[in-house]
N, C-alpha and C positions, 0 to 999 in steps of 0.2 A: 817542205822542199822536195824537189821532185828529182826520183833518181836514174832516171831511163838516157839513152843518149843525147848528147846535147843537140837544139836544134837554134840558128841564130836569125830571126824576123829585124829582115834590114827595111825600114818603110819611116820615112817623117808623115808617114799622117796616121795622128794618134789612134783612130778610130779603129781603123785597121789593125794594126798592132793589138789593141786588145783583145778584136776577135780572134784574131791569129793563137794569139798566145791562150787564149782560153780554149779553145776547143786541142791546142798541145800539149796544153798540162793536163786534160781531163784523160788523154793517153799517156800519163805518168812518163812525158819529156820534161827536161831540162831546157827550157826558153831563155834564150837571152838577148836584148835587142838594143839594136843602134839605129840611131834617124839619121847617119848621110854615111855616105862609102868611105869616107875619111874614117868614121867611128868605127865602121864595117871593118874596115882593113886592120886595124887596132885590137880588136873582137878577136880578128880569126886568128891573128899573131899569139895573142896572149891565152885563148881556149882551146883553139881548135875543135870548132863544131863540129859532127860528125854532118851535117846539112844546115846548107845556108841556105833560107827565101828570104831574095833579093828586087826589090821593084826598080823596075828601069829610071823614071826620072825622079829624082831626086836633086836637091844641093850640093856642092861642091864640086861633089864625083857621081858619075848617073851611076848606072847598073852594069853597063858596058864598060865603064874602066876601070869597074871593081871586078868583074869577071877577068879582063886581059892581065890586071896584076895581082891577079891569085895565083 
């Protein structure tokens, strides 16, 4: 488990998400991820990441209305 600040990878395309999170835990972050801005906004309520990467289109909710109701 990784103990460095949290960092939360918002992306539904799985691929991405793995690269993401592998090259973040190899700098001993704490990765946590959600695939649509719904899940995102849930995430940040309940963790409070110290950094969100957020990809713009996405389901539900893009990028842009997860930034405006942060």
């Amino acid at each position: 488990m990784q103990s460095g600040p949290t960092v939360l990878v918002v992306d539904d395309e799985p691929n991405i998400v793995r690269q993401l999170s592998f090259v973040l835990e190899r700098e001993d972050l704490r990765v946590l991820v959600a695939a649509d801005g719904e899940e995102a906004l849930r995430t940040i309520r309940a963790e409070q990441p110290r950094v969100v990467l957020l990809d713009v289109m996405m389901p539900r909710m893009n990028g842009y209305e997860v930034c405006a109701a942060i």
